[in-house]
PDBQT receptor file of N, H, CA, C and O in Angstrom, charges set to zero:
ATOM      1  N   UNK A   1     110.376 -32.208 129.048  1.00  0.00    +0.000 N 
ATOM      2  CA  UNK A   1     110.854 -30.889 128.688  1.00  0.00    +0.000 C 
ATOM      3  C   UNK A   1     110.250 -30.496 127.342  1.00  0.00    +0.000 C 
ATOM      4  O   UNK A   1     110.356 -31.076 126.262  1.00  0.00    +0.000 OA
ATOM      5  N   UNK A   2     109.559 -29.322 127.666  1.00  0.00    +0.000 N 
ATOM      6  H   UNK A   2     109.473 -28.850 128.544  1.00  0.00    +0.000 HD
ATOM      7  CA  UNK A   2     109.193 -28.658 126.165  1.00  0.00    +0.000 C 
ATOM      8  C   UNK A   2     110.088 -28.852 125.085  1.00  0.00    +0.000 C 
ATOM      9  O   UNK A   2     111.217 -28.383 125.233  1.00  0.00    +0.000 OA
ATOM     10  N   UNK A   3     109.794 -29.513 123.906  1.00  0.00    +0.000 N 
ATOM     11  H   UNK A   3     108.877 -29.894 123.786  1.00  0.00    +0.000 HD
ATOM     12  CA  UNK A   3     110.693 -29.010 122.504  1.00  0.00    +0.000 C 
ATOM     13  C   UNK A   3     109.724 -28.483 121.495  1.00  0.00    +0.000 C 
ATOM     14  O   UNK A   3     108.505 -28.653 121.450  1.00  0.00    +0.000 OA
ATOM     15  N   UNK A   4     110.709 -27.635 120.490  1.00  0.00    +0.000 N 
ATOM     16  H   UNK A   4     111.699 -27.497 120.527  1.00  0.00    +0.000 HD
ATOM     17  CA  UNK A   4     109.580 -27.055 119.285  1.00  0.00    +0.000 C 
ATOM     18  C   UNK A   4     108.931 -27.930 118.502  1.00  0.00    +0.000 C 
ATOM     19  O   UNK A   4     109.736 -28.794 118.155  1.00  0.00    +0.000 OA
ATOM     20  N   UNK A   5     107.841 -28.128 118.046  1.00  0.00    +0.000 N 
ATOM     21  H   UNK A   5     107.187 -27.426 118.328  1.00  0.00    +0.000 HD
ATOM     22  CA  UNK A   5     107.519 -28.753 117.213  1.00  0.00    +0.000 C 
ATOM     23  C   UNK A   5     107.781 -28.401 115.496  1.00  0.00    +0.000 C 
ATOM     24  O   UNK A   5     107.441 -29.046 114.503  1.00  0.00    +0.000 OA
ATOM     25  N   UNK A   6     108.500 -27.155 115.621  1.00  0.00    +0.000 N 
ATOM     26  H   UNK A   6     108.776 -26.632 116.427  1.00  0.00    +0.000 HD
ATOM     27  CA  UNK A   6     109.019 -26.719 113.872  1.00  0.00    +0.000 C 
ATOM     28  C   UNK A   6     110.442 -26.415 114.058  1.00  0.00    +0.000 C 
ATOM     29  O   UNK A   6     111.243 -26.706 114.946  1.00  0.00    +0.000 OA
ATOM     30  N   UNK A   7     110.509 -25.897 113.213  1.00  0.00    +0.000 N 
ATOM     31  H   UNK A   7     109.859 -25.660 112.491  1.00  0.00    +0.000 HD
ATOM     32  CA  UNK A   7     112.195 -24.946 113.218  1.00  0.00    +0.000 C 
ATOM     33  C   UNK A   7     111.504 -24.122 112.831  1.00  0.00    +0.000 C 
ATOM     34  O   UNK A   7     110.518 -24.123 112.093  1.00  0.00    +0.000 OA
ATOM     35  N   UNK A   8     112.438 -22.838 113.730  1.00  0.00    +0.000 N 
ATOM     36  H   UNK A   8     113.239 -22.837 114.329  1.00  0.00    +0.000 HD
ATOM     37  CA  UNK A   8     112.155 -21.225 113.560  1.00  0.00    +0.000 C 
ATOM     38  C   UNK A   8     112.799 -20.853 112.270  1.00  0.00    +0.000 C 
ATOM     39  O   UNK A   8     113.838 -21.413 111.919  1.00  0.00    +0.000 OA
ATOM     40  N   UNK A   9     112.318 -20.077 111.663  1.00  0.00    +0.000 N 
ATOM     41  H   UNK A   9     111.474 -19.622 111.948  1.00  0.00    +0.000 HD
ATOM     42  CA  UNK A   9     112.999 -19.631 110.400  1.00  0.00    +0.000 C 
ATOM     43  C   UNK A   9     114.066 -18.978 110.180  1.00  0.00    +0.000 C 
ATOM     44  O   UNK A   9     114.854 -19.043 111.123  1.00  0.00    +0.000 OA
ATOM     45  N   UNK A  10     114.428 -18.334 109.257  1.00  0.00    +0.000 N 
ATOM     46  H   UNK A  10     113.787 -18.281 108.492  1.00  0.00    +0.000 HD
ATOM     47  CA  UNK A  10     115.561 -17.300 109.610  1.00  0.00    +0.000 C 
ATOM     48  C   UNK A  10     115.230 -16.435 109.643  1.00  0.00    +0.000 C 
ATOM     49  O   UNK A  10     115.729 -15.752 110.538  1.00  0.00    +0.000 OA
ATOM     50  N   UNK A  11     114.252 -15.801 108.829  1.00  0.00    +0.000 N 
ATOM     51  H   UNK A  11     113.847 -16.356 108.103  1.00  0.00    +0.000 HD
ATOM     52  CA  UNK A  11     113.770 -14.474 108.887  1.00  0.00    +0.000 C 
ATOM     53  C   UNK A  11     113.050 -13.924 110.044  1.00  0.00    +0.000 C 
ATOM     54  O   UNK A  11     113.100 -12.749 110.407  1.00  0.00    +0.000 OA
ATOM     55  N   UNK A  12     112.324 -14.943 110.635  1.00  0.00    +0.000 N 
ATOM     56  H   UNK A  12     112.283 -15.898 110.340  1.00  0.00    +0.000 HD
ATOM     57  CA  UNK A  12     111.854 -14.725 111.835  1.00  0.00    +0.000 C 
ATOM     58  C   UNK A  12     112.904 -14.727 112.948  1.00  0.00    +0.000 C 
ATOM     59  O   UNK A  12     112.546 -13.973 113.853  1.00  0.00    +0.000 OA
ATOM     60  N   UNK A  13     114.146 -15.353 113.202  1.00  0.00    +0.000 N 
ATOM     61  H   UNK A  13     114.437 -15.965 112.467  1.00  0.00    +0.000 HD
ATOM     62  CA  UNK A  13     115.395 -14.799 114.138  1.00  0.00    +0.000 C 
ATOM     63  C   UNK A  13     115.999 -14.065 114.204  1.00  0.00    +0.000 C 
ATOM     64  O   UNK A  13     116.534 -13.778 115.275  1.00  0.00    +0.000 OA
ATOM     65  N   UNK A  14     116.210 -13.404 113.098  1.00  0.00    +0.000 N 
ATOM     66  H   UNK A  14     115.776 -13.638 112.228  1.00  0.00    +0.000 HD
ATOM     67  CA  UNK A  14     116.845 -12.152 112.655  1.00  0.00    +0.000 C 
ATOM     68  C   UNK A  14     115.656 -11.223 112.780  1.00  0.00    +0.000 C 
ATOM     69  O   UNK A  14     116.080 -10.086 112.573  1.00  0.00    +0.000 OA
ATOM     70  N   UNK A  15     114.611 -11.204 112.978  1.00  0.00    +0.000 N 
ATOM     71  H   UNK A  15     114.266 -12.127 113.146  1.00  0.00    +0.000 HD
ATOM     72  CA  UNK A  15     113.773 -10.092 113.095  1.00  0.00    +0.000 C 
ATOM     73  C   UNK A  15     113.565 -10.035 114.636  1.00  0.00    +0.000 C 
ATOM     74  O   UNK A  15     112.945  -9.038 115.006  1.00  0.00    +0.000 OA
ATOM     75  N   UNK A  16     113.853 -10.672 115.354  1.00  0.00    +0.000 N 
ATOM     76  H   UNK A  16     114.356 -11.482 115.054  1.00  0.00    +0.000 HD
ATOM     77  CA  UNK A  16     113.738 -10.843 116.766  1.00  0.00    +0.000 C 
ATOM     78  C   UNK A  16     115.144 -10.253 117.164  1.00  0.00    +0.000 C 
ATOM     79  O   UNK A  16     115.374  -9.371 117.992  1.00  0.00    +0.000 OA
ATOM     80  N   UNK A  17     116.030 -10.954 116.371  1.00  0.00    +0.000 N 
ATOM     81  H   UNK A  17     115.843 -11.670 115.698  1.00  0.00    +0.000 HD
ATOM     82  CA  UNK A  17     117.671 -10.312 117.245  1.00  0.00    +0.000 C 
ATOM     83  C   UNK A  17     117.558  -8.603 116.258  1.00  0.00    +0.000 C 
ATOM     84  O   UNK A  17     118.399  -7.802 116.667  1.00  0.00    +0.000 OA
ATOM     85  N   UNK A  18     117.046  -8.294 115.601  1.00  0.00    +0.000 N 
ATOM     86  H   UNK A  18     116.363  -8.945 115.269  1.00  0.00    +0.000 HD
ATOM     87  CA  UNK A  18     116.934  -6.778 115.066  1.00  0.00    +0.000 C 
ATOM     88  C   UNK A  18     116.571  -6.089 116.115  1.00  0.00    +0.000 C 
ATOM     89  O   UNK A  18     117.040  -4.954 116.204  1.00  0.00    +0.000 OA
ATOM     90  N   UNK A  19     115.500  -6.651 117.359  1.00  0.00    +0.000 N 
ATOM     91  H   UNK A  19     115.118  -7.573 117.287  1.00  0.00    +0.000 HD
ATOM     92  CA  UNK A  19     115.276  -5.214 118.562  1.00  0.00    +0.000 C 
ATOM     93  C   UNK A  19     116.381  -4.923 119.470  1.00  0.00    +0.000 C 
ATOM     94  O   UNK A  19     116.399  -3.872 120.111  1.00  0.00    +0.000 OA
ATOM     95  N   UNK A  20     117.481  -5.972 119.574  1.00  0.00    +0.000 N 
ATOM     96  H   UNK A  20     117.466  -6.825 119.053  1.00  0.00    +0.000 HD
ATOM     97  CA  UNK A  20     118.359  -6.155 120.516  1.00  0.00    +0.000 C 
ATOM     98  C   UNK A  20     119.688  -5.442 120.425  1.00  0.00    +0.000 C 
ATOM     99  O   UNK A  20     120.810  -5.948 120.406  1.00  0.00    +0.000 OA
ATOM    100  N   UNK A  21     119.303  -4.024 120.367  1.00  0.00    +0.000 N 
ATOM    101  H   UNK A  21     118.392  -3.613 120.382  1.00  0.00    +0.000 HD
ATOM    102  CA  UNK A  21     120.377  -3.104 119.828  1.00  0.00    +0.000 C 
ATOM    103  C   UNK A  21     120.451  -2.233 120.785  1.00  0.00    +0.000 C 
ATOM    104  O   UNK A  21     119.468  -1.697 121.298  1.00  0.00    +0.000 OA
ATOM    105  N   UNK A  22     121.989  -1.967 121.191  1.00  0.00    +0.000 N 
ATOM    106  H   UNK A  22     122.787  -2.402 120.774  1.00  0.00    +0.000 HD
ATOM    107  CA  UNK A  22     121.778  -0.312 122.605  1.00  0.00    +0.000 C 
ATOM    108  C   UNK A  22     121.383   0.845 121.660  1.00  0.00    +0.000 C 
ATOM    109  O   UNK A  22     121.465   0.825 120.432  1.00  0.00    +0.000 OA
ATOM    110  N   UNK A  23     121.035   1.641 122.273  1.00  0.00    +0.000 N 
ATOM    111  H   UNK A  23     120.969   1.657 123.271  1.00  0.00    +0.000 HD
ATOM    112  CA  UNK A  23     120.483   2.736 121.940  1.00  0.00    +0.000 C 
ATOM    113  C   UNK A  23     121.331   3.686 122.840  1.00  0.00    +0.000 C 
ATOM    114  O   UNK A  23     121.897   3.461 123.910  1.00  0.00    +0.000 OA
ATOM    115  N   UNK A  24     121.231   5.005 121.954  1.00  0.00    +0.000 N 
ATOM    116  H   UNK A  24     120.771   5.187 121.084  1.00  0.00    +0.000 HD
ATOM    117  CA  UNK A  24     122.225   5.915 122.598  1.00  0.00    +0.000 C 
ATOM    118  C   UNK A  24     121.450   6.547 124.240  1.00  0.00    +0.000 C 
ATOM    119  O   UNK A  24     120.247   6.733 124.417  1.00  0.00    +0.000 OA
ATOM    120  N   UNK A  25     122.370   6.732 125.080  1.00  0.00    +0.000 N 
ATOM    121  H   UNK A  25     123.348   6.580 124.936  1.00  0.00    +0.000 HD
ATOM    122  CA  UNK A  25     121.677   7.315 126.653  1.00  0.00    +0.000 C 
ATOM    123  C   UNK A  25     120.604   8.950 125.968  1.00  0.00    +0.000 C 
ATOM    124  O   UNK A  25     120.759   9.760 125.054  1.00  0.00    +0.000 OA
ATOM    125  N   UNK A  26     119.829   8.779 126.784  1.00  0.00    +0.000 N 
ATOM    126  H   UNK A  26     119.704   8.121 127.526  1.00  0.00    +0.000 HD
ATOM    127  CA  UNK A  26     119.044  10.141 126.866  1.00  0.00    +0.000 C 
ATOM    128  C   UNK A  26     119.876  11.466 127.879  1.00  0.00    +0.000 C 
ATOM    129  O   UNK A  26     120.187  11.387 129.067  1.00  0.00    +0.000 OA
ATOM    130  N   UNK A  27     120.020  12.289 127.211  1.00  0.00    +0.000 N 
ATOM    131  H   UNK A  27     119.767  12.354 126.245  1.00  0.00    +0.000 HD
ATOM    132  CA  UNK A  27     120.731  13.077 128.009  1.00  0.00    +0.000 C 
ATOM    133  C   UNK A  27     119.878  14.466 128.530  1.00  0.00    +0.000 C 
ATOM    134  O   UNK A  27     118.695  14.461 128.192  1.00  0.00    +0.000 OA
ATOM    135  N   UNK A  28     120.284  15.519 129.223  1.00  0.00    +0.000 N 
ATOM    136  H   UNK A  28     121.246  15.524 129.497  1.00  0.00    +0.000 HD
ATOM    137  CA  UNK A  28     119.712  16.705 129.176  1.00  0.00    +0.000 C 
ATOM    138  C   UNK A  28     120.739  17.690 129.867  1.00  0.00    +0.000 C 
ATOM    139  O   UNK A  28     121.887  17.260 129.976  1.00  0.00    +0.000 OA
ATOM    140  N   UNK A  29     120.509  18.766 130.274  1.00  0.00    +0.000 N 
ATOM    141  H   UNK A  29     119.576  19.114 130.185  1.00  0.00    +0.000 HD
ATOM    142  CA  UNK A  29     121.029  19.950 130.390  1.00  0.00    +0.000 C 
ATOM    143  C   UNK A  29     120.832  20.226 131.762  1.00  0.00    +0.000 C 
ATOM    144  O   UNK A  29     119.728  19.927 132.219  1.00  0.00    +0.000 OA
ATOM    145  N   UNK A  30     121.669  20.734 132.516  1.00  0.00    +0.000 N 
ATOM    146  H   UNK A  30     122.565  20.977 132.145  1.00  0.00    +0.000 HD
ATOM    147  CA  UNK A  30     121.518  20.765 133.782  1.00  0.00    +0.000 C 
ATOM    148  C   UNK A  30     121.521  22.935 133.973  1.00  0.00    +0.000 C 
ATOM    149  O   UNK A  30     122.065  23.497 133.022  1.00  0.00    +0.000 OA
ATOM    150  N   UNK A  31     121.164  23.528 134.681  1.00  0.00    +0.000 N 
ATOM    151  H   UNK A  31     120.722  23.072 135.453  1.00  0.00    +0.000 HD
ATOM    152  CA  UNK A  31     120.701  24.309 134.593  1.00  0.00    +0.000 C 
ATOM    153  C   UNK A  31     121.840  25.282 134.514  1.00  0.00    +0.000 C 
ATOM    154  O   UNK A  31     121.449  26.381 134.119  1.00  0.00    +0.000 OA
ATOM    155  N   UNK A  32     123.130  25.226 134.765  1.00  0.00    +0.000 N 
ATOM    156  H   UNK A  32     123.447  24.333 135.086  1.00  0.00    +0.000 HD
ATOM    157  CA  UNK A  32     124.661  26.072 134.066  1.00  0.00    +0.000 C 
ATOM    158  C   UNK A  32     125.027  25.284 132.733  1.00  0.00    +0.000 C 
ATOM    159  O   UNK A  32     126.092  25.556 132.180  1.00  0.00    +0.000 OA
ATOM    160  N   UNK A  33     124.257  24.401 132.243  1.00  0.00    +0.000 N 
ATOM    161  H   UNK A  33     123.391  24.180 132.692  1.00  0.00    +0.000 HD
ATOM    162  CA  UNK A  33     124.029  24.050 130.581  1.00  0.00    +0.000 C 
ATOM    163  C   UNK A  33     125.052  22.834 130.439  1.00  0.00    +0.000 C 
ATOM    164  O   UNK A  33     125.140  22.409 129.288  1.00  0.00    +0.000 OA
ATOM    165  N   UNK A  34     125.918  22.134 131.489  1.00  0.00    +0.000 N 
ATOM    166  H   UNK A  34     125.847  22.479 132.424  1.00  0.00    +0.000 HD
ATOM    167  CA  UNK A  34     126.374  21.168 131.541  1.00  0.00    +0.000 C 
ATOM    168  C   UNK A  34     125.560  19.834 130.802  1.00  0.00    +0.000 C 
ATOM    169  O   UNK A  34     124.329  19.829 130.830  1.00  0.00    +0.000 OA
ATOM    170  N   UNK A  35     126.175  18.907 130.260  1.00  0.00    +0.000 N 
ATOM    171  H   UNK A  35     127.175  18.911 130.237  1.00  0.00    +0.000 HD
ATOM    172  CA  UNK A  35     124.930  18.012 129.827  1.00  0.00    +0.000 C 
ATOM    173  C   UNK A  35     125.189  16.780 130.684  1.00  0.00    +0.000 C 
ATOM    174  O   UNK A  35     126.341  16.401 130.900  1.00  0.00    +0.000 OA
ATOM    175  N   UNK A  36     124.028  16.101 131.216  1.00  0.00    +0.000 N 
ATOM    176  H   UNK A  36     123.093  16.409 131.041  1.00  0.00    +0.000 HD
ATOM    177  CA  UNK A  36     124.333  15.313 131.926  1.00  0.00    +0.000 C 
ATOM    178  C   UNK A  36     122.917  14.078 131.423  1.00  0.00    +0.000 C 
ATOM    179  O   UNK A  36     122.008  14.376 130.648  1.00  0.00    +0.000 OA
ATOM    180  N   UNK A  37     123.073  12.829 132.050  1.00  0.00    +0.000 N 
ATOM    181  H   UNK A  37     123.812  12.587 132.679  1.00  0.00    +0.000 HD
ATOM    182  CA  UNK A  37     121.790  11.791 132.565  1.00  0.00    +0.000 C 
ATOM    183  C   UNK A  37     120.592  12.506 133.549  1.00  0.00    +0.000 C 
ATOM    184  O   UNK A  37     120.591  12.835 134.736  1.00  0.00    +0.000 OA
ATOM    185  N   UNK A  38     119.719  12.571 132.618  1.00  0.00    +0.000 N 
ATOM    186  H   UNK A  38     119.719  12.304 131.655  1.00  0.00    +0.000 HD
ATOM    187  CA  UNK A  38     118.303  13.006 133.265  1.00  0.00    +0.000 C 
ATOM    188  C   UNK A  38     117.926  12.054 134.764  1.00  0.00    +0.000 C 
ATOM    189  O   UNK A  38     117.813  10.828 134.797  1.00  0.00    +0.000 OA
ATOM    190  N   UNK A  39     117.769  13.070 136.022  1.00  0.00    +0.000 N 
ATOM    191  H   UNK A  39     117.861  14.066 135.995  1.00  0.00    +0.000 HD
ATOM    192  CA  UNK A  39     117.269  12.764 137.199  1.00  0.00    +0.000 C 
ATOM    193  C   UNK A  39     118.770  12.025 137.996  1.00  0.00    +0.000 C 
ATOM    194  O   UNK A  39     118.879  11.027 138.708  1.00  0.00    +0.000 OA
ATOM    195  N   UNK A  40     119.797  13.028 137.495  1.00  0.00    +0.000 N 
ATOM    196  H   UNK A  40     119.709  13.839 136.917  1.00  0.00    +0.000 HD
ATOM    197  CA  UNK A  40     120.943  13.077 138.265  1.00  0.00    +0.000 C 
ATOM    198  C   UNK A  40     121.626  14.645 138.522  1.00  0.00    +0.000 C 
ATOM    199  O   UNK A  40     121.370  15.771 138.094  1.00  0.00    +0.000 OA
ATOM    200  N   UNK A  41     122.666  14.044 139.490  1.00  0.00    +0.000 N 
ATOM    201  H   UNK A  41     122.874  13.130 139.837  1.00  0.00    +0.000 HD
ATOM    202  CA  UNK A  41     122.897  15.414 140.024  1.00  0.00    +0.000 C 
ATOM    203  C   UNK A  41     124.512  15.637 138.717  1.00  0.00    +0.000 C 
ATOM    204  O   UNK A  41     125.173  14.823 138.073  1.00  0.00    +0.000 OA
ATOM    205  N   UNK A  42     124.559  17.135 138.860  1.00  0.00    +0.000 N 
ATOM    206  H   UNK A  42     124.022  17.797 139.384  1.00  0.00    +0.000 HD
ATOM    207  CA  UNK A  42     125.708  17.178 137.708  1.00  0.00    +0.000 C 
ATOM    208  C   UNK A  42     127.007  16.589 138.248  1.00  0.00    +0.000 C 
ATOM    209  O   UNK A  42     127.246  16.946 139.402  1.00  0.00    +0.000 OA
ATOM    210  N   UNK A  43     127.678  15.978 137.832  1.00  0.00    +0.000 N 
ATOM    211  H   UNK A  43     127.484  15.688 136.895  1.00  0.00    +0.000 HD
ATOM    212  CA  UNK A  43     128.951  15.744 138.716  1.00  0.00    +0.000 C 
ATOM    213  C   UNK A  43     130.235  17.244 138.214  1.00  0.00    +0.000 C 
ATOM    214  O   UNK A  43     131.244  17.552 138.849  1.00  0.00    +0.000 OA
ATOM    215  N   UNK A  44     129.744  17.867 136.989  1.00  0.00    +0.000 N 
ATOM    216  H   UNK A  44     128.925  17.617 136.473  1.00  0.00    +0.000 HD
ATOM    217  CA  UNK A  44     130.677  19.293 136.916  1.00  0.00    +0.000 C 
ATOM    218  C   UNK A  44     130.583  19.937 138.410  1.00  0.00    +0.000 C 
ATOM    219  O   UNK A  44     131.428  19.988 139.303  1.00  0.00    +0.000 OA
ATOM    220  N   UNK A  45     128.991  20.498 138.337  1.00  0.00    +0.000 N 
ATOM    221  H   UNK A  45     128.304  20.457 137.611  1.00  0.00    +0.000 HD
ATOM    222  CA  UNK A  45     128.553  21.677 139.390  1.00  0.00    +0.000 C 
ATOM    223  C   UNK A  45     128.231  21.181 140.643  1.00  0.00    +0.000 C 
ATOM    224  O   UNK A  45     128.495  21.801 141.673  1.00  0.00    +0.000 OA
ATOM    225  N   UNK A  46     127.712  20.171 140.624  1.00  0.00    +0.000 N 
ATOM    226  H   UNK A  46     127.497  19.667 139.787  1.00  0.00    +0.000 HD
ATOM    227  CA  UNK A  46     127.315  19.206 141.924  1.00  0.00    +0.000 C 
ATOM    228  C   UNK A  46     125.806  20.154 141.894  1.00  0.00    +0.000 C 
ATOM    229  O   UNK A  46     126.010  20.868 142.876  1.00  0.00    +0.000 OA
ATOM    230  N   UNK A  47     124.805  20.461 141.501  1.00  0.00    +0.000 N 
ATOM    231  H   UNK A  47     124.639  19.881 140.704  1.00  0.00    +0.000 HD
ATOM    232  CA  UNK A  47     123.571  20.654 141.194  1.00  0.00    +0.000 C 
ATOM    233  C   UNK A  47     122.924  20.046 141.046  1.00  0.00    +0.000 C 
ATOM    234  O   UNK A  47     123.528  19.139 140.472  1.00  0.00    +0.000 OA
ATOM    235  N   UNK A  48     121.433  19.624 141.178  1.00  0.00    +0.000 N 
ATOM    236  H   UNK A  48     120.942  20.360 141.644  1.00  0.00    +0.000 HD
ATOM    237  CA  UNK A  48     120.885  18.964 141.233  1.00  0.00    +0.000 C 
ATOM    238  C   UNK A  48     118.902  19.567 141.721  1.00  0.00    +0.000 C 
ATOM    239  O   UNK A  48     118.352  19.603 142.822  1.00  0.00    +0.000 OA
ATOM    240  N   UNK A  49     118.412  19.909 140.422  1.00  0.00    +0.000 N 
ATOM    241  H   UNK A  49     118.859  19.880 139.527  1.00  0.00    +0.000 HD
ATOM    242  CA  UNK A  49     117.381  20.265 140.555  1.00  0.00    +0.000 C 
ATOM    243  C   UNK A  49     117.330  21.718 140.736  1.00  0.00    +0.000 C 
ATOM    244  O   UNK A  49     116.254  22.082 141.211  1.00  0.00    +0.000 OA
ATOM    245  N   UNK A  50     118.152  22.642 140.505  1.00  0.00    +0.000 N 
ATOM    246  H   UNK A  50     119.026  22.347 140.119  1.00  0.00    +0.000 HD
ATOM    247  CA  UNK A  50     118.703  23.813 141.148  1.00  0.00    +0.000 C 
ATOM    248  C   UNK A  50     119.083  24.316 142.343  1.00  0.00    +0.000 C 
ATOM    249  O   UNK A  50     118.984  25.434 142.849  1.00  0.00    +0.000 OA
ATOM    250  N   UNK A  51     119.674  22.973 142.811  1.00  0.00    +0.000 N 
ATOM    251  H   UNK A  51     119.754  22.065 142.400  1.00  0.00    +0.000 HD
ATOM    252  CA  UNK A  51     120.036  23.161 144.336  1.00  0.00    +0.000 C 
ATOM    253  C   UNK A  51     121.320  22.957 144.172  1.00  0.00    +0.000 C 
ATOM    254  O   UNK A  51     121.786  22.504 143.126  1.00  0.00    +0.000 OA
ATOM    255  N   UNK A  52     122.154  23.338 145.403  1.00  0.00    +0.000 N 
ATOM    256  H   UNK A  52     121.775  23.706 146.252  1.00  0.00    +0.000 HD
ATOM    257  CA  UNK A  52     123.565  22.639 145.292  1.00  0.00    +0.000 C 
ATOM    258  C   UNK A  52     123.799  21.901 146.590  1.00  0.00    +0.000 C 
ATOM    259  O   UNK A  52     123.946  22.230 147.767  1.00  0.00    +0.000 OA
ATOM    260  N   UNK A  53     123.775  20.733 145.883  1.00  0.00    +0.000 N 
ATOM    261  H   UNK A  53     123.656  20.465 144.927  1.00  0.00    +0.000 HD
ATOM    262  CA  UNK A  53     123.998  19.367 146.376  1.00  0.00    +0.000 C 
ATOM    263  C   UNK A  53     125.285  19.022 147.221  1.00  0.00    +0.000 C 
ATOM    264  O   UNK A  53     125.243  18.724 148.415  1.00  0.00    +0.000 OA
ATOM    265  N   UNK A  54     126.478  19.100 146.432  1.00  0.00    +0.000 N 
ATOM    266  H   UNK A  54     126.512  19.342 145.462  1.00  0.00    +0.000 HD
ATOM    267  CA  UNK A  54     127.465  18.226 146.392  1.00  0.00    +0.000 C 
ATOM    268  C   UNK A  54     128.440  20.166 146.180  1.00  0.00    +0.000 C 
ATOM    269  O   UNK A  54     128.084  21.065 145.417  1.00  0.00    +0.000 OA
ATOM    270  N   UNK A  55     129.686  20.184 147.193  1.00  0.00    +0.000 N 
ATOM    271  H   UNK A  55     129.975  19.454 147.812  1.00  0.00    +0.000 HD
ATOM    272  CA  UNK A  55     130.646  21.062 147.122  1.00  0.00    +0.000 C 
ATOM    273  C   UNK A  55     131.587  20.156 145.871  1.00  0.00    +0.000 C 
ATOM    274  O   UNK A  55     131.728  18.936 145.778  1.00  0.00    +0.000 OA
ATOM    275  N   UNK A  56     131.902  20.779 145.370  1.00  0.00    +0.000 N 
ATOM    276  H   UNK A  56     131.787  21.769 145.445  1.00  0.00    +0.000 HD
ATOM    277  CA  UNK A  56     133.075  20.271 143.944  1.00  0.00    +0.000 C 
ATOM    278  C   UNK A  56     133.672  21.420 143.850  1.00  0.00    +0.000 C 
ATOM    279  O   UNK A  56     134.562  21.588 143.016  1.00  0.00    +0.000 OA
TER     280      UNK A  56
């Protein structure tokens, strides 16, 4: 079984666990200005691409 041949540093682990952060969702506007997740249908209007999808 592979082992390291050093010890990782600290600065170098902490700069690795620094990318491992959520990030806020991307959102957008659905076309009656609802805001929703891009390349979904609205769940307000039930729209979807300017169609209506879904009766609500």
């Amino acid at each position: 079984m592979a082992v390291p041949k050093r010890r990782t540093s600290r600065s170098n682990t902490r700069s690795r666990r620094a990318q491992w952060k959520a990030k806020a969702p991307a959102l957008s506007k659905c076309s009656r200005g609802h805001t929703i997740r891009p390349h979904t249908m609205c769940p307000t209007c039930g729209r979807y691409n300017d169609r209506q999808v879904l009766d609500v």
